[in-house]
C-alpha positions as CSV (number, residue, x, y, z in Angstrom):
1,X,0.0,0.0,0.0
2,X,1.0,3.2,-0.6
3,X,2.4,5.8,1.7
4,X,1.2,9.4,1.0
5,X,3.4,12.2,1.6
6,X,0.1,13.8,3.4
7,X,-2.8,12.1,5.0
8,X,-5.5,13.4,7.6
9,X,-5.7,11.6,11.1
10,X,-9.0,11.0,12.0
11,X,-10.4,9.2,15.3
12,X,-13.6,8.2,17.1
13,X,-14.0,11.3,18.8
14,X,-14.1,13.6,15.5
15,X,-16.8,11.1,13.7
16,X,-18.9,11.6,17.1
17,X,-18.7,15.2,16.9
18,X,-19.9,14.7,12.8
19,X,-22.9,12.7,13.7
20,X,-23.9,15.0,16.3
21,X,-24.1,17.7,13.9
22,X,-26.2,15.2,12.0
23,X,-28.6,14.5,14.4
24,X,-29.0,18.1,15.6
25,X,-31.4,20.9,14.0
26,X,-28.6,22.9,12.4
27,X,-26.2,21.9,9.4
28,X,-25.4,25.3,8.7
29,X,-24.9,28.5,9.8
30,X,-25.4,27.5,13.6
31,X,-23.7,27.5,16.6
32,X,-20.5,25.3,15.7
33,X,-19.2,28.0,13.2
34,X,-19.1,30.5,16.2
35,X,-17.4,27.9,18.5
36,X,-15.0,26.9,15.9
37,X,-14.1,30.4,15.2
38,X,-13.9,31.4,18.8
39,X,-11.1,29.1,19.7
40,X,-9.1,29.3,16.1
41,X,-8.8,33.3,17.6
42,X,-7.7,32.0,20.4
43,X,-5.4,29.5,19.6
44,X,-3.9,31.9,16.7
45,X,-3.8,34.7,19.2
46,X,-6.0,36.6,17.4
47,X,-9.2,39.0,18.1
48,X,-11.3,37.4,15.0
49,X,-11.6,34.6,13.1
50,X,-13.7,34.2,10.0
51,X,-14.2,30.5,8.7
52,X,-14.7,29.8,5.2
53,X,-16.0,26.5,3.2
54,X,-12.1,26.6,1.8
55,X,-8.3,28.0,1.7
56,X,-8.7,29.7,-1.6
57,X,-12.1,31.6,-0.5
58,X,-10.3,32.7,2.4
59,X,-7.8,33.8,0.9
60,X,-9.9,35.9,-1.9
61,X,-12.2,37.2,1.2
62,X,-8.5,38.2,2.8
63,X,-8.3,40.3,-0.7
64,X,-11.4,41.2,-0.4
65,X,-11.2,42.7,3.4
66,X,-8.3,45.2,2.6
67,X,-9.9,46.5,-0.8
68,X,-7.9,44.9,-3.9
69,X,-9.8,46.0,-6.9
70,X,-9.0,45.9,-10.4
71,X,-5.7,47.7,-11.5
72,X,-4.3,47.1,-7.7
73,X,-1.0,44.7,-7.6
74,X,-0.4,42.4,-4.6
75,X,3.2,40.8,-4.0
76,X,3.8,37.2,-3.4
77,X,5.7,34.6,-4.0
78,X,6.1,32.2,-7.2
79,X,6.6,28.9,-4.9
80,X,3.1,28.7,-3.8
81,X,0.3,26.9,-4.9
82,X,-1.4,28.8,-7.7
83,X,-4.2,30.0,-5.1
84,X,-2.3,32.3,-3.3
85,X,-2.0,34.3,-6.6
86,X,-5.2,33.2,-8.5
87,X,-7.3,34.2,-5.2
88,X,-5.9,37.8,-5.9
89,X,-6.6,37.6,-9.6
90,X,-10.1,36.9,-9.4
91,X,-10.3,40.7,-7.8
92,X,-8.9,42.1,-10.5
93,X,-5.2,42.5,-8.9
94,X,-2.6,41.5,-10.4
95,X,0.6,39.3,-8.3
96,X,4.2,40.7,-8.6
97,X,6.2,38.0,-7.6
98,X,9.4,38.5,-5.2
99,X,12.1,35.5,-5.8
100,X,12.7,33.4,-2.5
101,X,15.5,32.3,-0.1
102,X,17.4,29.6,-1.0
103,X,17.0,28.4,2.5
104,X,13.7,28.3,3.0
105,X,11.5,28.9,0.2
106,X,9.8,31.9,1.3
107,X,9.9,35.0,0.3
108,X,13.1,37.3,0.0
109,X,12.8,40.4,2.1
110,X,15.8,42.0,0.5
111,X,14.3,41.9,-2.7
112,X,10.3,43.0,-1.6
113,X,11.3,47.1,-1.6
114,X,12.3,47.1,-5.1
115,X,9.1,45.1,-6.1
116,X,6.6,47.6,-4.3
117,X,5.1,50.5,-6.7
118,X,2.1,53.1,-5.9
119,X,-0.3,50.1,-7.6
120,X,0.7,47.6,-4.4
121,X,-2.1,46.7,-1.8
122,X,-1.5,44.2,-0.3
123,X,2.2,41.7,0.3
124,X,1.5,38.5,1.0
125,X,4.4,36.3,2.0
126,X,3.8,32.2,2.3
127,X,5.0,30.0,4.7
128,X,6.5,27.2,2.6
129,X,6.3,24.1,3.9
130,X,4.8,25.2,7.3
131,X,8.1,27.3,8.2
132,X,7.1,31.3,8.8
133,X,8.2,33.6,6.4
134,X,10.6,36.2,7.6
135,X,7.4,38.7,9.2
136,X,9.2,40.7,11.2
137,X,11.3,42.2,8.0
138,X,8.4,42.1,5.8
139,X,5.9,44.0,8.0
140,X,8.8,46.3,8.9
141,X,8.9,47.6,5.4
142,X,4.9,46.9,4.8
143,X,4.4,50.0,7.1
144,X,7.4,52.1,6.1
145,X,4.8,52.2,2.8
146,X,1.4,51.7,4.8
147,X,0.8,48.8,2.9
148,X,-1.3,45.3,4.4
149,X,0.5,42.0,4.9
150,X,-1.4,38.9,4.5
151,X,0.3,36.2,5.6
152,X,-0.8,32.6,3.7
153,X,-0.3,30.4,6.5
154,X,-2.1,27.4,4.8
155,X,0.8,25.2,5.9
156,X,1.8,26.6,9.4
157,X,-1.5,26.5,11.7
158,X,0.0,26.2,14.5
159,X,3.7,27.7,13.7
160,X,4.9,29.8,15.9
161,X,7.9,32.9,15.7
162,X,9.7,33.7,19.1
163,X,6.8,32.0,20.7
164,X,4.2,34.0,19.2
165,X,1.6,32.1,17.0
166,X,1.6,32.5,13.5
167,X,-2.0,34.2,13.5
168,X,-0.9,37.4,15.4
169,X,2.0,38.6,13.5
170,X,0.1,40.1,9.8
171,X,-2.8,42.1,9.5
172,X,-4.3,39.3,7.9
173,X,-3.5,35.6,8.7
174,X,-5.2,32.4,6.0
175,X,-5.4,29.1,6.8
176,X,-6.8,26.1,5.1
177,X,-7.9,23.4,6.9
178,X,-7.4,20.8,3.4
179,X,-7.4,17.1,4.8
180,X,-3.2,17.1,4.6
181,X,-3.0,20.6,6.5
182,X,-2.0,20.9,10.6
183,X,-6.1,20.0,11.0
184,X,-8.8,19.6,8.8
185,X,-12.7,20.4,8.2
186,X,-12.6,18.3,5.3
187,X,-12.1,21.6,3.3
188,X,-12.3,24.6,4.8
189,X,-9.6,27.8,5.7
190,X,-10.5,30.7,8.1
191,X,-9.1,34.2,8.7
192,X,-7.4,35.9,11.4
193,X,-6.9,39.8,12.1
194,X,-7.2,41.6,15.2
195,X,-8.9,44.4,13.2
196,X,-12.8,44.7,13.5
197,X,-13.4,46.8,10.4
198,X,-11.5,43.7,8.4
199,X,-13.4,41.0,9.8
200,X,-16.4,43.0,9.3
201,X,-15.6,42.9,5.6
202,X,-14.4,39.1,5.7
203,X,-18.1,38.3,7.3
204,X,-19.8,40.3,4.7
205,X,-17.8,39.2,1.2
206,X,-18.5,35.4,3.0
207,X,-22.4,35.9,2.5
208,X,-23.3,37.0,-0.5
209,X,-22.4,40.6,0.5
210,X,-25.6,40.6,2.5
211,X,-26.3,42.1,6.0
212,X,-28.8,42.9,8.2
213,X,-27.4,44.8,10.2
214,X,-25.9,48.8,9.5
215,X,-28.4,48.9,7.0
216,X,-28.7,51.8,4.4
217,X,-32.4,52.2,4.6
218,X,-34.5,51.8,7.0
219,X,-35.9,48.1,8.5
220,X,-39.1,47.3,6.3
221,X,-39.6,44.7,8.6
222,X,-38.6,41.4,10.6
223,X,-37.3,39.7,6.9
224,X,-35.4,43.0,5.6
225,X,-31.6,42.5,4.8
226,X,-29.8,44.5,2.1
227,X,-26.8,43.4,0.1
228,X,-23.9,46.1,-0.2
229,X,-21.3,44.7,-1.8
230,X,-20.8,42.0,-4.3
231,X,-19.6,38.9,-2.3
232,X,-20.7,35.2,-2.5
233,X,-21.6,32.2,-0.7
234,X,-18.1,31.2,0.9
235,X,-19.7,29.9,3.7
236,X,-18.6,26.7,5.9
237,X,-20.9,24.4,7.6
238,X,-21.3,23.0,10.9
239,X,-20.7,19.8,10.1
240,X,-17.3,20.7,8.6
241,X,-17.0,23.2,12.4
242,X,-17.6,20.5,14.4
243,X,-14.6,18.2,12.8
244,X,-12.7,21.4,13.0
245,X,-13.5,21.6,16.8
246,X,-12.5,17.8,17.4
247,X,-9.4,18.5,15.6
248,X,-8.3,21.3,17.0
249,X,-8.0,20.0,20.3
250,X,-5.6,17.4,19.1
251,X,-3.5,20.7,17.0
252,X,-0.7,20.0,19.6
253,X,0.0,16.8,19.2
254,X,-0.4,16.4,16.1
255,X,2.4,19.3,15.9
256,X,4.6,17.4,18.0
257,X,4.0,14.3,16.1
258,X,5.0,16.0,13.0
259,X,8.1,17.3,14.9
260,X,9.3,13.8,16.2
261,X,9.0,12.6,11.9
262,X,11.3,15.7,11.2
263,X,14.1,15.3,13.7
264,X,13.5,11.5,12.6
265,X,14.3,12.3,9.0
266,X,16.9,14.7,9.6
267,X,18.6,11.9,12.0
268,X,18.7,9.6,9.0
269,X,19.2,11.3,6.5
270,X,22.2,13.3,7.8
271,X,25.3,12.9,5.6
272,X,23.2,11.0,2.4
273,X,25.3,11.8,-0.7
274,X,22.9,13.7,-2.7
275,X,20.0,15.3,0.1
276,X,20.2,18.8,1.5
277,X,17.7,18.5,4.1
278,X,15.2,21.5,5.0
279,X,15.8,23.4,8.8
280,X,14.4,25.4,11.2
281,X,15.9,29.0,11.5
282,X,16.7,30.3,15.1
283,X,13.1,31.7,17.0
284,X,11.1,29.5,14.6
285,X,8.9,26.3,15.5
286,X,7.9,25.0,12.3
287,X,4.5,23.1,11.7
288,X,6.6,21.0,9.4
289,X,3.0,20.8,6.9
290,X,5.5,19.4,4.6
291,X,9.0,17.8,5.0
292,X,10.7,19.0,1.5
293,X,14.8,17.6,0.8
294,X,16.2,18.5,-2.3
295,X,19.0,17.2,-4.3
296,X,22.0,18.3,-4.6
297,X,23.1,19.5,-8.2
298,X,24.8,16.4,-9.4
299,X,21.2,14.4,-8.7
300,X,18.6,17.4,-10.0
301,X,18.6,15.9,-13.3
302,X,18.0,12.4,-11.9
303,X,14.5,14.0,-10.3
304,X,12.3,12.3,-12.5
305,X,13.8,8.9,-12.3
306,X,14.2,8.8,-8.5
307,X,10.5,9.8,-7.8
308,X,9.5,7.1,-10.2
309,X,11.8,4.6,-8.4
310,X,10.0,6.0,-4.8
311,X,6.8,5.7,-6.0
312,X,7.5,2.1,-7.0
313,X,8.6,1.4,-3.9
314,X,5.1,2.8,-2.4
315,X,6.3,5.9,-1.2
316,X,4.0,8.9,-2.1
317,X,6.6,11.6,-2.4
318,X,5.3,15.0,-4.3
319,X,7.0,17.9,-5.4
320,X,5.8,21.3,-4.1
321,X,5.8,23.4,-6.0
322,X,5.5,24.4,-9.6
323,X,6.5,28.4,-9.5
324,X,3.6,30.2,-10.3
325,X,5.3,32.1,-13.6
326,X,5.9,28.8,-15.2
327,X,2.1,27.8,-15.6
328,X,1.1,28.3,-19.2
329,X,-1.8,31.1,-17.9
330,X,0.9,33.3,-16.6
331,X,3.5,32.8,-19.0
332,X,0.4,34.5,-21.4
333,X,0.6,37.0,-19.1
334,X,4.5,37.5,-19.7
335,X,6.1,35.7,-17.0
336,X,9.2,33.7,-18.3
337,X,11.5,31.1,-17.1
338,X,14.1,32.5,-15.7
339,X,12.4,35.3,-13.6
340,X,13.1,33.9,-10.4
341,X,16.1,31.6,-10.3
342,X,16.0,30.6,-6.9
343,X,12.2,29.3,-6.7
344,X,12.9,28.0,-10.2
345,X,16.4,26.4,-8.6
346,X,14.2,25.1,-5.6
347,X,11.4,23.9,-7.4
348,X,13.8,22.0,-10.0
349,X,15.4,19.8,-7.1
350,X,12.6,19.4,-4.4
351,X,11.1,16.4,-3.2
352,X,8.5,16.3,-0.5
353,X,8.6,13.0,1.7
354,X,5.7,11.8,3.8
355,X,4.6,13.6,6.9
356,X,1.8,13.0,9.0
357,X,0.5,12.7,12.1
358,X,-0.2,9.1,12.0
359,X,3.0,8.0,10.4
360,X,5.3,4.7,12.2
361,X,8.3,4.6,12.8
362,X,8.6,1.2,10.5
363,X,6.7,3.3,8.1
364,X,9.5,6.0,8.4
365,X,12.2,3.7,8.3
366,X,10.4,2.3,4.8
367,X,10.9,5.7,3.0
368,X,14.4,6.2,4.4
369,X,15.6,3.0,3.1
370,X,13.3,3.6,-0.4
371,X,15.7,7.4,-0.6
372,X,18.6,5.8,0.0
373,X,18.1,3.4,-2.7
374,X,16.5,5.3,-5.0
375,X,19.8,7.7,-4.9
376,X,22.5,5.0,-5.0
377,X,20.8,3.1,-8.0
């Protein structure tokens, strides 16, 4: 059978909470979506959370809340999953991308002042793999311009920088709650901010734009609500809260779970000719969402053949990620290879081995032996 490189751990407890959903008056829009968000604020040390029926929604209500509109640019990053930039697009912006550190994979801050113009909104670093992007220096030179980070934390629920949670760092923080992310709702993301007049907006683009409330003209009665923007139906259910709930009592251990198959890896891997194995900078606890080696230059052109030989072997590796510019809809746009070296460089020689929660130690010791082979042969 097959081992993933991502898979969701589910137990008794989180069907039980399901199937009380299911037995109760409320699928939607009930009392679980409150409860979930309440202690995703708390946990992410944030004022506000607004849950969303999926990462990409979130992130295009995060777009949404600080007032992208068509003609605006946002910066990212091109080693992402093409939602942190389509999310954007959808609004009309348009992504500048910022090239990465070779260390890490996220975003650059040396290289984001030269990328901002009077037509930037928003900067919205990614943190690759679960590891925070470098917030402190980006939000230092977000306010020099009075500009809004949002941070796409779809990998790193959880993370934390100098001990403070990813979630209270940006002005607004995504996460996605995909069945391979820290915990899931089957799909589902939220957003964080400890700004009111944001999560106001994030609430109001999740619902059709409708509100009852601050209305423009006065109450014709008990049924009245007006809409006021153009938003949509981004809402998440209660079923998909109450797993949420379940899981996110668990968030810890699954965090030290995926910890324990990192130091593992990096253990065993240590010294293989032909890995350069990913780290955690000083002041960071990763939420190690993905565990991504890479090969060393005289083995990138072997990629192909080595994840084949894996995959034989069972082991579900996957390679994150495609750079952004390099997809055929943004090279129309005129994005070219060789725009961003180092996310090209990093994309070209990444592999991402399994890490999960409910991954053994035999299983471990099945993909280390599978690299190791795969390499030498």
């Amino acid at each position: 059978m097959m081992i993933p490189y991502g898979h969701q751990s589910i137990d008794e407890d989180d069907i039980a909470a399901v199937v009380d959903v299911l037995r109760s008056d409320r699928l939607t829009q009930g009392p679980m979506v409150a409860a979930f968000e309440e202690a995703l604020a708390a946990k992410a040390g944030a004022a506000h959370a607004v849950a969303f029926a999926n990462g990409t929604l979130a992130l295009q209500a995060a777009y949404f809340a600080i007032g992208l509109q068509p003609g605006d640019e946002f910066i990212t990053t091109p080693l992402t999953f093409v939602a942190t930039a389509n999310a954007g697009m959808w609004l009309g912006g348009s992504p500048v991308f910022v090239d990465v550190d070779p260390e890490t994979g996220n975003m650059d801050p040396s290289r984001l002042a030269a990328a901002i113009t009077p037509r930037t909104r928003a900067i919205v670093p990614v943190d690759y793999a679960g590891h925070p992007a470098d917030i402190t220096a980006i939000r230092a030179i977000a306010q020099r311009h009075g500009i809004p980070v949002i941070e796409d934390a779809c990998h790193a629920f959880g993370a934390a920088v100098g001990g403070a949670p990813v979630g209270s760092l940006a002005d607004l923080t995504v996460f996605s709650f995909h069945p391979v992310k820290p915990i899931t709702t089957g799909e589902g993301g939220a957003v964080v901010t400890n700004d009111s007049a944001y999560a106001d907006r994030l609430r109001l683009f999740r619902s059709h734009g409708i509100t009852r409330d601050q209305l423009e003209r006065p109450s014709e009665g008990p049924w009245y609500y007006e809409m006021q923007v153009l938003g949509l139906n981004a809402r998440i259910t209660d079923i998909q809260c109450a797993l949420g709930l379940s899981q996110l009592r668990k968030l810890d251990r699954f965090l030290h779970a995926r910890s324990r198959i990192a130091a593992r890896y990096a253990e065993m891997l240590r010294g293989v000719d032909g890995l350069r194995l990913p780290s955690e900078l000083p002041g960071i606890q990763s939420g190690w969402h993905l565990y991504p080696v890479r090969l060393q230059d005289a083995f990138v052109d072997r990629r192909a053949e080595i994840v084949q030989k894996l995959h034989t072997a069972g082991i579900g590796v996957q390679v994150h990620y495609i750079p952004v510019h390099l997809h055929p809809f943004y090279m129309r746009r005129g994005h070219a290879r060789g725009d961003y070296p180092n996310a090209e460089a990093f994309y070209a020689a990444e592999i991402s081995l399994p890490i999960y929660p409910g991954l053994t130690d035999t299983q471990i010791e099945t993909v280390v032996q599978a690299v190791k082979e795969a390499l030498a042969t």
